[in-house]
C-alpha positions in Angstrom: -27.2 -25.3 -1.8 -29.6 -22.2 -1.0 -30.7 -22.4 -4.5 -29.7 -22.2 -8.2 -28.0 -18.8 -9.5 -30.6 -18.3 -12.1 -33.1 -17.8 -9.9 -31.9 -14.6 -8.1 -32.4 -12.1 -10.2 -30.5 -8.8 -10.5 -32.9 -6.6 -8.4 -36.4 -8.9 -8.3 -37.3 -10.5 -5.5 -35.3 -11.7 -2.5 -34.9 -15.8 -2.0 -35.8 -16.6 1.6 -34.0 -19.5 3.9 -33.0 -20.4 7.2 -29.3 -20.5 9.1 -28.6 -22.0 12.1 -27.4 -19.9 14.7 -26.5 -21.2 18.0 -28.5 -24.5 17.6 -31.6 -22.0 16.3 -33.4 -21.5 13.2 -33.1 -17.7 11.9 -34.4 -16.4 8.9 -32.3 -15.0 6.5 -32.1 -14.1 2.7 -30.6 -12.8 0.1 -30.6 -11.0 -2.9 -28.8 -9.5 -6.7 -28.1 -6.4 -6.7 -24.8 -4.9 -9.3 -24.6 -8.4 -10.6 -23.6 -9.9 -6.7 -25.2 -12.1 -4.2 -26.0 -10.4 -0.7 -27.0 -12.4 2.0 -28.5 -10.8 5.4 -30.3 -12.4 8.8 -34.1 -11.4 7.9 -34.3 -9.0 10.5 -33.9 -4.9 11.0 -31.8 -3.3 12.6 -34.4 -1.2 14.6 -36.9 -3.6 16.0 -36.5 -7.7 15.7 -38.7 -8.0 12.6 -38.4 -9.5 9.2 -37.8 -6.8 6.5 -40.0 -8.2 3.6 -43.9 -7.0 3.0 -44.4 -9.6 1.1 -42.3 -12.8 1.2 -39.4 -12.0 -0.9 -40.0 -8.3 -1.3 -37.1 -6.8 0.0 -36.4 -4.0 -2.8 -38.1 -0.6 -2.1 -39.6 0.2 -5.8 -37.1 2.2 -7.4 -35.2 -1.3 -7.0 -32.2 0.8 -5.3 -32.5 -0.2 -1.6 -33.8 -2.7 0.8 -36.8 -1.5 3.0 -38.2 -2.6 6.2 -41.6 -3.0 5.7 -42.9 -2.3 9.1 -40.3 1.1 8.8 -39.7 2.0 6.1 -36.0 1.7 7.0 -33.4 1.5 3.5 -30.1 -0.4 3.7 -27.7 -0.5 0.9 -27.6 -3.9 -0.7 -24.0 -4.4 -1.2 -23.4 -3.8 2.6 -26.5 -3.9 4.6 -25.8 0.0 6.3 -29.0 1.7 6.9 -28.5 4.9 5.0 -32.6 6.4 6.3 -34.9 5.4 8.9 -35.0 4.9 12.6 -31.8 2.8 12.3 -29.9 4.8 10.3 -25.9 3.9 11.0 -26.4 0.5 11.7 -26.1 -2.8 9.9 -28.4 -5.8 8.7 -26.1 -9.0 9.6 -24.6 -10.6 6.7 -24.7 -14.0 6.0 -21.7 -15.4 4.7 -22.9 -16.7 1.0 -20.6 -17.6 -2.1 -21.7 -18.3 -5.5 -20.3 -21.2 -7.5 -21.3 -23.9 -10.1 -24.4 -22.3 -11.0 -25.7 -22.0 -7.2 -25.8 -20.2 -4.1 -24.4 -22.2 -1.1 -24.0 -20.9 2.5 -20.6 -20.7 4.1 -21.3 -19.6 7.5 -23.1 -16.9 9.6 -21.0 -13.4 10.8 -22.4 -11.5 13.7 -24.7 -14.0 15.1 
C-alpha cells in the first residue's frame, strides 16, 4: 500500500513515493483531483526534474492544474497533458495506481 485513501485529499497536497523502474528507484506521486487518484513519475516533461516546490506541492494555487516548479509548466490532473509551458503537448508518465479497501496500492509502471 502507497498510503491510506483518507489521506489524499481532493486537491491538497500530493503524496510522494518511489517505483521501481528497471531495477531503479524513481520518484513518483500522486494526487485527488474530481474525486480520483492520479499517479505520475515525479518528473516534467521538459527537463528531468521533479515537479513539486515544496514536497507535495504539486497544485498550482487556483488548485486546477499541476505545475512544474522550476517552469512553471501546467498538466491536467486527470491525464498528465501539458496544456502551457515549454512542454506543452506532452505527457507526465502515469503510474498505474488503483484504489481499494480504504488505500492506494501500486499496480505497475506505464511508459517507463
Amino acid at each position: 500500500m502507497i498510503c491510506r485513501s483518507d489521506e489524499v485529499l481532493e486537491g491538497g497536497d500530493g503524496i510522494r513515493f518511489t517505483v521501481q523502474v528497471c531495477g531503479e528507484a524513481v520518484a513518483a506521486f500522486l494526487v485527488r483531483y474530481g474525486g480520483r487518484v492520479y499517479a505520475y513519475r515525479n518528473s516534467c516533461a521538459h527537463v528531468p526534474v521533479e515537479l513539486d516546490w515544496q514536497p507535495g506541492r504539486f497544485f498550482d494555487t487556483g488548485g486546477t492544474y499541476l505545475i512544474c516548479a522550476t517552469h512553471g509548466a501546467l498538466y491536467e490532473p486527470e491525464s498528465g497533458y501539458c496544456v502551457a509551458g515549454p512542454c506543452r503537448g506532452r505527457r507526465l508518465v502515469p503510474v498505474a495506481v488503483e484504489e481499494r479497501d480504504g488505500g492506494v496500492f501500486l499496480k505497475g509502471v506505464l511508459g517507463a
